[in-house]
N, C-alpha and C positions, 0 to 999 in steps of 0.2 A: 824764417824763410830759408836759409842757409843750410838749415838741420833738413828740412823738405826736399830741396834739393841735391844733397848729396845721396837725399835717396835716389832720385832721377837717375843722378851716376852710376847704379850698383844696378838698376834695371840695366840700364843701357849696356853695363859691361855683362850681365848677365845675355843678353841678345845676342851681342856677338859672338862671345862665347859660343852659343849654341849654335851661329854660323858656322864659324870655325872647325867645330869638333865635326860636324854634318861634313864640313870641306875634308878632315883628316879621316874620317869615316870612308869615303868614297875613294880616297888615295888608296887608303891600306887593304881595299877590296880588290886592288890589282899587284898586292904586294902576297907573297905566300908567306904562310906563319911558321916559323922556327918551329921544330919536332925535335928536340935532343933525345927524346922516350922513345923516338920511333923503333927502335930495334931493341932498347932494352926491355917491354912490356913484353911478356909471355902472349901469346893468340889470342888465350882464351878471353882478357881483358882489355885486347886493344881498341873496344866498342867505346872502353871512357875514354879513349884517349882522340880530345878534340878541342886540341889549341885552339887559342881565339887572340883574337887584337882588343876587345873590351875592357878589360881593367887597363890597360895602357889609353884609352881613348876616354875612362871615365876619371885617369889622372890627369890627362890632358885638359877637360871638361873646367878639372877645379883648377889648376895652374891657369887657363886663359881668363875666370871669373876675377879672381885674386890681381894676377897680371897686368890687365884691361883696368880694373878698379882704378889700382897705385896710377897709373898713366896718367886716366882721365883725370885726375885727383889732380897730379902733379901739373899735368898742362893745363886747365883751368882754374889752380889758384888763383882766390881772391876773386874768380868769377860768378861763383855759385850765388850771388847776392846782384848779381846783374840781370836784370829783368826782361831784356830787349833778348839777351844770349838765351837766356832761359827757354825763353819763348820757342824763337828757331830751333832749339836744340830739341824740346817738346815736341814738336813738326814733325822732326827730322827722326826721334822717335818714334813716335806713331806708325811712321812708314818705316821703320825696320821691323816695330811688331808684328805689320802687317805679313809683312813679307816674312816675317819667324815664322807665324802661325799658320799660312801657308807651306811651307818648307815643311813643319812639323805632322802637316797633315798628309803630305806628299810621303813621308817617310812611314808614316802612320797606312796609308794605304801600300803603301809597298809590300808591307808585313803584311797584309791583311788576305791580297791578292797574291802571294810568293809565286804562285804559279806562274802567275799574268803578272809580269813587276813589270814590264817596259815603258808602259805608260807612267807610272807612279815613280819609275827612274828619269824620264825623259822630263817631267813634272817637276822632280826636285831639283835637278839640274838647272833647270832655267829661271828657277828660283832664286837657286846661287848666285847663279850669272846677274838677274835683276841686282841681285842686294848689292856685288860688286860694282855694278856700274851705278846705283843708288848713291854711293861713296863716292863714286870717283867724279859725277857730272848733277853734285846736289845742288849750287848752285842753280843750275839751269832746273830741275825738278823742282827745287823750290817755286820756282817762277810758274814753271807749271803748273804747280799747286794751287796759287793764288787765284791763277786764271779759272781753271774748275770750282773753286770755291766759291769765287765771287758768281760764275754763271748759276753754280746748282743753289745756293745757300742764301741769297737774295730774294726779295719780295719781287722786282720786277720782271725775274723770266720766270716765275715759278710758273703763271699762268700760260705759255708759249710751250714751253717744256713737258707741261701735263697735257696738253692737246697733242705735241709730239708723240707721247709716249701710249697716250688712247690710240694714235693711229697705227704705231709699231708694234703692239700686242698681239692683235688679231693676225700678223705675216708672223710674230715670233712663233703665236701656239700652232700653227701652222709645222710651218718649219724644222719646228719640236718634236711633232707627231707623225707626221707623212713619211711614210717608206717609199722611196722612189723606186726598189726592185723587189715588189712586192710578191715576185715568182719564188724569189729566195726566202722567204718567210713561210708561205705553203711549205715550200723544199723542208726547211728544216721544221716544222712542224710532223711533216710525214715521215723523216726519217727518226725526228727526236721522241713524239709520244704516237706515231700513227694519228692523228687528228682526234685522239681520245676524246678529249675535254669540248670540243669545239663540238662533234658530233651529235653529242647530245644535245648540249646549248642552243646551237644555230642549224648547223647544213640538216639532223634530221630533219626538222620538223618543217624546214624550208624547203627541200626536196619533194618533202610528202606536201605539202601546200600548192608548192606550185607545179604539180603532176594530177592534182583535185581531191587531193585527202582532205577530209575534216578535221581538224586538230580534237583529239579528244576522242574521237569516234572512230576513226579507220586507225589512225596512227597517233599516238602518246603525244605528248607536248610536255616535257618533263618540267618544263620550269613555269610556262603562263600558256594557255590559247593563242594569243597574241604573238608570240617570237616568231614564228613561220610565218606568218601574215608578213608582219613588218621585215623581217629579215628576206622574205623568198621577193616579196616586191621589189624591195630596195637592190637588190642581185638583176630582178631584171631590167630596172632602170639602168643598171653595167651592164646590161648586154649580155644575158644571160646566166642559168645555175654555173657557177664554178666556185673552186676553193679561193681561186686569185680573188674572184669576184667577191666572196663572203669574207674576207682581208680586210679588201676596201672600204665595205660598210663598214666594217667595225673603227678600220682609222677614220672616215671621212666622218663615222657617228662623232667620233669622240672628239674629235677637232670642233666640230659645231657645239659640242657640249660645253667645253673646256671657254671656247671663245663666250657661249654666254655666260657662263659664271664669271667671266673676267668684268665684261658690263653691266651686271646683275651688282656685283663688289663696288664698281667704278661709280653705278647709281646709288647705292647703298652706303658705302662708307665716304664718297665723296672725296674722293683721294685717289688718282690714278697710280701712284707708289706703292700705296698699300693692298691697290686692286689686282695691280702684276705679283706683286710681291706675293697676295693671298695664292694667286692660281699658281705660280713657283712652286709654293709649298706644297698645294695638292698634287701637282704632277712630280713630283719628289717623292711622297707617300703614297700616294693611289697606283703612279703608274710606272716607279723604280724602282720599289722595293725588292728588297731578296727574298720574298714567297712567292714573287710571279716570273722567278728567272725561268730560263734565259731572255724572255722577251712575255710581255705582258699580254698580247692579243692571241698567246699560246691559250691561254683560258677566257675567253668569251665571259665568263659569268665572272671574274675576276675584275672585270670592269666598270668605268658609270655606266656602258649599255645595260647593266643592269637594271637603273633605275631610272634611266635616260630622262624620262617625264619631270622628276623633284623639279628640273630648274625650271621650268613652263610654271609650275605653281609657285615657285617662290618669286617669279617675276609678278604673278597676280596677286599675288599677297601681297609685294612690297607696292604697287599699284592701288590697289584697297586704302592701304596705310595712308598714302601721299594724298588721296582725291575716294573718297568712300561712296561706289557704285554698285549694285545689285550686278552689272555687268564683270566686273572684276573679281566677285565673288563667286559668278557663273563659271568666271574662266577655270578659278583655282578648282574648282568642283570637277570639271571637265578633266584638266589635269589628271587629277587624282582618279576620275573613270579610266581615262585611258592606260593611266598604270597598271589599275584591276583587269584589264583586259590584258594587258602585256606580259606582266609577271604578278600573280595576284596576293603573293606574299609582301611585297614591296610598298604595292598598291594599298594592302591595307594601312602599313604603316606611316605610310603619304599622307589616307584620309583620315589615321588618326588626327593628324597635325590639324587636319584642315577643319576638324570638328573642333578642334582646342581651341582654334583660331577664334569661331563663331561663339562657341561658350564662353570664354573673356569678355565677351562684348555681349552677351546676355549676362553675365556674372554682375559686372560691374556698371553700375546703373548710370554713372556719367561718360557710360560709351556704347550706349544703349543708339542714341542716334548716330553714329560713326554707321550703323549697319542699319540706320532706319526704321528700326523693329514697332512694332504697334500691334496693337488685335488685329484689326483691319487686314495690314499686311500676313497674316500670318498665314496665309495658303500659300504664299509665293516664299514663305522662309523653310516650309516646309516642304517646297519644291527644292530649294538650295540645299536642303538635310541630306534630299533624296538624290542629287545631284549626280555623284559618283558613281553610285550603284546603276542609275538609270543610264550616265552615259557608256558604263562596262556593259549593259544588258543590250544593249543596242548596237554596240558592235559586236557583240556575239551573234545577237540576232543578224545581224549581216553577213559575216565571214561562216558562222557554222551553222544557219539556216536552221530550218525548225527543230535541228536538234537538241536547242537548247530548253527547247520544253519535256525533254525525255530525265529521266531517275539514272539511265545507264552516264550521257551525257557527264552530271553532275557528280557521280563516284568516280566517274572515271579522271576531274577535274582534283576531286579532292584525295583519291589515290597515292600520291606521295607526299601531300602537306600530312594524311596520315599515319603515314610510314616516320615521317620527320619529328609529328610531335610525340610516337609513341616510343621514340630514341633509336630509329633506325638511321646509322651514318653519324650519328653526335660523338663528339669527342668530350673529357674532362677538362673542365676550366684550367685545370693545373700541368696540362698538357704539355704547355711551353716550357714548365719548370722540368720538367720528367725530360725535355729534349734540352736543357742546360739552354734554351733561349730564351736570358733572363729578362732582357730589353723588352722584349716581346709581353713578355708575361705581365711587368711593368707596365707598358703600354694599354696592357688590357684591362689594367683598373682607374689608369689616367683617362681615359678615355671617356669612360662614364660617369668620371667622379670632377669630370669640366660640367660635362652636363647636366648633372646633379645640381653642384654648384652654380653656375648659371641658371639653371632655372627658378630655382629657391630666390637667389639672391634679386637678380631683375624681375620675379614675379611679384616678389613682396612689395620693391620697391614702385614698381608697376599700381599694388594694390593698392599702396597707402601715399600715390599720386606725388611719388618723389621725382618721378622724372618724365618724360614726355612717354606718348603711349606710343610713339612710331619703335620704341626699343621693343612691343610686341616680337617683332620679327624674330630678333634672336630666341625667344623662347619657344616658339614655333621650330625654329631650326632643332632645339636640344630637346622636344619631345619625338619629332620628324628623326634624330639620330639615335637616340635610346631606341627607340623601335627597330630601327635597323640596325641595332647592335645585337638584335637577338642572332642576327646572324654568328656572330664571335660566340656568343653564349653558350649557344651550342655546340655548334664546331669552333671550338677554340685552335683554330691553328694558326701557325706566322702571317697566312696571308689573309683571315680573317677580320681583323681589327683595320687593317690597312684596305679593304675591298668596300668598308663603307664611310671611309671617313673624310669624306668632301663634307657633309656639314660639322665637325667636328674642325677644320680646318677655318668656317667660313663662321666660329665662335670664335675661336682666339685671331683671328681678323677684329671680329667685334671689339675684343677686349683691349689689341693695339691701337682703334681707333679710340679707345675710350683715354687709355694714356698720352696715347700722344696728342689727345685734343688738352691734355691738363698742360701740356708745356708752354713756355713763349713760344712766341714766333717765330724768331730762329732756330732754337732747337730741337723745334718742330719738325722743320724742313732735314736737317741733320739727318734726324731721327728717321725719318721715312727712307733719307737715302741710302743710311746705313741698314736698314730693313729690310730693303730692295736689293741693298749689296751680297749682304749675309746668301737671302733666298738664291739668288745666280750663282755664287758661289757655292750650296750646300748642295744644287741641283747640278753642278757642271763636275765636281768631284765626287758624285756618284758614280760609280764603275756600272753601275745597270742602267744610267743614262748611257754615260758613254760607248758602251757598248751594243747602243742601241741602234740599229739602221737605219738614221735618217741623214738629213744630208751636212748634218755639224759634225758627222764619223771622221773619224783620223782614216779610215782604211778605205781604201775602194770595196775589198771585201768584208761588212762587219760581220759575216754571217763565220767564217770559216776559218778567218785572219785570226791566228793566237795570239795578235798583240792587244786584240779586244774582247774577239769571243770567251766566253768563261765553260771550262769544262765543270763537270759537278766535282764533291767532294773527292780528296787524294789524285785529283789528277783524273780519275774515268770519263771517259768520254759518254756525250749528252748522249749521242745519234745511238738508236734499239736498246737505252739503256734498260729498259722494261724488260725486256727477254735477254739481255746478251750473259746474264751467269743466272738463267732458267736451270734450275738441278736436273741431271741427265735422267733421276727416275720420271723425271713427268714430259720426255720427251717420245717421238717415236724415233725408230730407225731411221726414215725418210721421210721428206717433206711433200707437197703438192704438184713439184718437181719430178720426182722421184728419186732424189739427189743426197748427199750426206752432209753438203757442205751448206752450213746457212747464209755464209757470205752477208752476215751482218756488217755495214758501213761502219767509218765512226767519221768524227769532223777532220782529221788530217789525213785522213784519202782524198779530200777535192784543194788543189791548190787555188782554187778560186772559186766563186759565188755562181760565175761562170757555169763552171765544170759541175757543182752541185744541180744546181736548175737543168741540165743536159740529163746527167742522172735521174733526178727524180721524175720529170717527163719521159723517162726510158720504163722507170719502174713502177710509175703511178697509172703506165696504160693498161688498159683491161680492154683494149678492141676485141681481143678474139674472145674473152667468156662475155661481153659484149653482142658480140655478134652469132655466137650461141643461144643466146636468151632472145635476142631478136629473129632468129630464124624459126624457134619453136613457141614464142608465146605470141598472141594478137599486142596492137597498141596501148589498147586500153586493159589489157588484161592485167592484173596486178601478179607480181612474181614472187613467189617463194622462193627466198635467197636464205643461205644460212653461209655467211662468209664473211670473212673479214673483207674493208673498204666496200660494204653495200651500196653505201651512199656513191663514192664513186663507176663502180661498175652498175646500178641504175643508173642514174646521169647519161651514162656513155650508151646504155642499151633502151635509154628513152623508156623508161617502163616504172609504172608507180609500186612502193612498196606493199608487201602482203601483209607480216606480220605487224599487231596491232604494236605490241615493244621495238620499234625502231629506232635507230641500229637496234636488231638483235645481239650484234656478237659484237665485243670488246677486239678491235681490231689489234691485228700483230703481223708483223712484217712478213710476206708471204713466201718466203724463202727460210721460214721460221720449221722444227721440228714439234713444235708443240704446241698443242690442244690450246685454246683459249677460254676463258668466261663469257658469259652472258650477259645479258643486261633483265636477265630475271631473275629477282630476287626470293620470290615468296611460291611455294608450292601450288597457291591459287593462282599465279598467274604462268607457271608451267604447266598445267592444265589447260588453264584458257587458252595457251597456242596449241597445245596439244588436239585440242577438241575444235579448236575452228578447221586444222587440217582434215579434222575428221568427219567434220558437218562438211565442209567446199570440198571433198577430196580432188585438190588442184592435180590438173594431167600430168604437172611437172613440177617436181622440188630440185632446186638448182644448188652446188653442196661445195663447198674447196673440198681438193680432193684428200687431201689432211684427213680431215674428219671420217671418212668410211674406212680408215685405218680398224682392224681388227685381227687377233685379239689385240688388249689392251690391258695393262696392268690390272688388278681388282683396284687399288688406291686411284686410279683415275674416276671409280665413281663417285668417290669423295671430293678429291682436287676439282673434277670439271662435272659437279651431278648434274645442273639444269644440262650442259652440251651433250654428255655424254646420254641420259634418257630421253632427250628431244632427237639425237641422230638416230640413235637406235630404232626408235618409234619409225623415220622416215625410211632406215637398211628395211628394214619388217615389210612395210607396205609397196615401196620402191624398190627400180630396179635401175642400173647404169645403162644407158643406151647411147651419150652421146658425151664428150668430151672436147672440152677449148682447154686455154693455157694451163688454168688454175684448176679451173672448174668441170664439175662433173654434172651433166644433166642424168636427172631421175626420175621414172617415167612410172606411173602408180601401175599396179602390178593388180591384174583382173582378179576379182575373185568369186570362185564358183559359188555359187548357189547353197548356201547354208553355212560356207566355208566363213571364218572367220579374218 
């Protein structure tokens, strides 16, 4: 016991030690380093020459280990065999680990973030200060301690405690997610990527929806039919089209999301610790990781709106499980239609699960009645087959009317699921490795090889009745996320793997409740607290939490404030990073303006969040090419734009989109000199707008005035071919007749009688 214990001693002096050195670390940062080389190195290698304080700090290191050891040593002789001391001392360790590994982590992010260290400095600090006052009033902490222990680690508040904490989840995810100035989120969306990501995802198709477009038929719906429906509705439940307004759906979606998986957990694992703890760790991976910087609702499709529906089905599943109803089996079916309707790629992967669901319980012949099955029944199981499809077919039949019985309808549907499967936009699996992001890469075969493993492993045991059939569930989860892991598959990138992995999250949940049910009773409790601890902890020393605009911000401003906002790599500013070192050959001389200056922003021109949201309301108005388009086109007329911000300048001139690829144009900051892309990728579908102009020849094509720039390098028909033969086509047929801010009206140019 004695030999045990004096290891205890050599932890504990190694602990402080690493206090210490941290304390002389932080002194000698305000101390300058001796230079005696400074004037003797010649110029040309005064680049090596960069004294440091380290090797004196890493002497320090081992002198305080050694030091601290002999001490402890000397003043508890002949105690190390006393058991009561042991104990307390044990305690009293613990809690300086604690507080090491925090400190460590704090220094550990300092580095990480050099740019942004003030937090990760202000962090360590108080660190310090804890540990000191740890020492100096342990006494009293101790007493402290006990008091917590006995509350949290006792059978008799567990149950008071766990109802507390089901009631504090739902205000926590809350709280978590809600951006209270949700103007400054637009703000820095518009200035950081122009609303790129979002455009496509959401405001097109939402725009075009709720102005009386078809999804699919008048205007594109690049991700499902469904997005504009649910997205343009849920905007005017807020009171209207706006970007603030399509913000909100996306927080208010995910906060509703987030809250039922935490009850979905809390019913499921039966553990309200593990049920916080699980949804911790998804909003730590799903919604802070560093592939959705700066802020995660910057990408719409980066989200669970992606999939929004799984947790409706996995409530009906786990329903089935508990009480086995034809009704509960209807709902999951349901579910999975409405996904097919929403995003159909997702959707199918849903209804994989939900047919694995049904084939287990036709597979195996003593769970055959769990689902009722008989001859008899078998028109009504073959209604449940047909479940999904039928309820997808039926809101289409609703929202796109009889178009869903047309051949153009359905190409038009499967148009870039076949772009997708035929490797257009796919990345290499090894992608991550090629960008030295090893975690990641990592990541992307842990991922599927949980899944793997779980399924195999609880299928089997499943099969050959080793354990209760309610474990169904989790197996459903890991074919439900294999399937959406095609998403990673494909496009292997950082934020990939992270974008579907809520049920990947909601397995190893499974797999802690599976250990922690192996423990006693007390250490059960421990176990979950410390669980619980870890997840708060791994979520609150995220810097992409932190950094995040809600209302746990250290800053009034997080949008702008550099003690949280994070610039991209070497220090460059987020705001027009996209265009701001555009190469001068692929500019023009002057902008839409007529101007030389592009007077691209960055994030420390606004000293406040304030002064941002002022700006971008100055810059995001298009009233007067607004009020151009509205004085020449009727209400109902659809308008030929070809401009960057369509979506916003229809909005404001109340007028629905013409072209069928909405957004047409890859928007870029309009004080920008240069040409932009398209959102047409394939020669047949530069055609197809080509040739609808040329069937409707609209009175008016509306153009930023950028674009009738001419001449133009020859290399620009390369750099920008769909812009540059789509403008052309309109200079040829059109003529300029009327002009607002940006915007150039073009008014189709008569042609004589045989003329071409």
């Amino acid at each position: 016991m004695e030999i045990r214990n004096i290891g205890w001693f050599a932890v504990l002096a190694v602990l402080e030690a690493v206090q210490l050195t941290a304390l002389l670390s932080w002194i000698l940062s305000f101390i300058r380093v001796p230079q005696p080389l400074a004037q003797a190195v010649v110029p040309e290698w005064r680049y090596l020459l960069d004294p440091e304080w380290e090797s004196a700090v890493f002497r320090f290191f081992i002198a305080a280990c050694i030091g601290l050891m002999c001490v402890f040593v000397w003043l508890r002789r002949g105690r190390a065999a006393d058991i009561p001391f042991m104990a307390r001392l044990k305690c009293f360790m613990a809690v300086e680990a604690v507080l090491t590994v925090f400190l460590l982590s704090a220094l550990f992010k300092k580095a990480v973030y050099q740019d942004r260290p003030a937090l990760a400095a202000a962090a360590a600090g108080l660190v310090l200060a804890l540990a000191f006052l740890n020492k100096i009033f342990w006494p009293f902490m101790e007493r402290g301690l006990k008091a917590w222990r006995d509350l949290l680690f006792t059978g008799t508040h567990a149950r008071p405690l766990s109802r507390i904490l089901t009631g504090l989840m739902p205000l926590a995810i809350f709280f978590i997610i809600d951006v209270p100035n949700v103007s400054a989120v637009a703000a820095r969306a518009f200035f950081g990527e122009q609303f790129h990501h979002n455009d496509s995802f959401i405001f097109g198709p939402a725009l075009a929806y709720i102005n009386g477009c078809v999804a699919d038929v008048d205007t594109i719906s690049q991700y499902g039919p469904g997005v504009g429906v649910i997205f343009g509705s849920a905007m005017r439940a807020l009171g209207g089209f706006s970007y603030e307004a399509g913000f909100l759906t996306m927080i208010y979606g995910t906060i509703i999301y987030y809250i039922m998986c935490f009850f979905f957990l809390r019913q499921w694992l039966a553990s309200a610790a593990l049920a916080a703890a699980g949804v911790l760790f998804m909003l730590k991976i799903q919604m802070f990781n560093t592939g959705v910087y700066p802020f995660v609702f910057t990408y719409g499709s980066a989200t669970v709106l992606r999939y929004w529906f799984d947790i409706l089905f996995f409530f009906a599943v786990a329903a089935h499980i508990r009480k086995p109803s034809v009704w509960s089996l209807a709902a999951a079916g349901c579910a999975c239609g409405a996904q097919l309707f929403y995003i159909p790629s997702d959707g199918v992967y849903l209804t994989a699960a939900y047919y694995f669901y049904i084939c287990a319980h036709l597979c195996l012949r003593s769970w055959r009645d769990y689902i009722g099955f008989t001859v008899a029944r078998l028109p009504l199981y073959i209604m449940l087959a047909f479940m999904p499809v039928a309820v997808a077919f039926v809101l289409l039949r609703v929202f796109i009317t009889e178009a869903v019985w047309t051949a153009p309808f359905w190409r038009n549907v499967g148009e870039f699921i076949e772009y997708f499967i035929s490797g257009f936009g796919v990345t290499p699996i090894y992608s991550s490795l090629l960008d030295r992001q090893f975690l990641a890469s990592l990541m992307g075969f842990v991922v599927p090889g949980v899944y793997v493993l779980t399924l195999l492993t609880v299928g089997s045991l499943l099969a050959f009745k080793k354990i209760h059939r309610r474990h169904i569930l989790v197996c459903v989860l890991c074919v439900y996320g294999l399937g959406l892991y095609h998403y990673y598959v494909a496009r292997s990138a950082v934020t990939s793997y992270y974008v579907v992995s809520v049920p990947y999250a909601m397995v190893l949940c499974f797999w802690g409740k599976m250990i922690v049910d192996r423990l006693d009773v007390s250490t059960r409790l421990k176990t979950k607290v410390i669980i619980l601890v870890l997840c708060v902890w791994a979520l609150w020393t995220n810097h992409n939490f932190l950094s995040y605009p809600n209302r746990f911000n250290f800053s009034r401003d997080p949008v702008t404030d550099p003690l949280v906002a994070q610039p991209l790599e070497k220090g460059k500013p987020y705001f027009n990073h996209l265009f701001r070192d555009y190469p001068a050959e692929l500019k023009v001389p002057r902008n839409s303006l007529g101007e030389e200056n592009e007077d691209f922003f960055s994030e420390t021109d606004f000293p406040s969040d304030d002064t941002l949201v002022y700006y971008y309301r100055r810059e995001a108005d298009f009233s007067i090419d607004a009020a151009l388009i509205a004085r020449l086109t009727d209400r109902a007329q659809a308008v030929p734009l070809i401009s960057s911000f369509e979506i916003k300048i229809l909005m404001q001139a109340q007028r629905k989109p013409y072209f069928y690829y909405f957004p047409l144009v890859i928007s870029h900051p309009m004080r920008a000199r240069n040409f932009v892309r398209t959102s047409i990728y394939t020669v047949d579908q530069l055609n197809r707008v080509i040739q609808k102009l040329e069937e409707d020849k609209p009175p008016y094509v509306f153009m930023e005035r950028l674009f009738l720039t001419r001449p133009v390098p020859r290399h620009f028909y390369h750099y920008y071919s769909s812009m540059m033969l789509l403008t052309d086509h309109v200079i040829k047929h059109y003529t300029p007749v009327a002009e607002g801010r940006y915007l150039t009206a073009m008014k189709r140019v008569a042609v004589k009688e045989g003329g071409q």
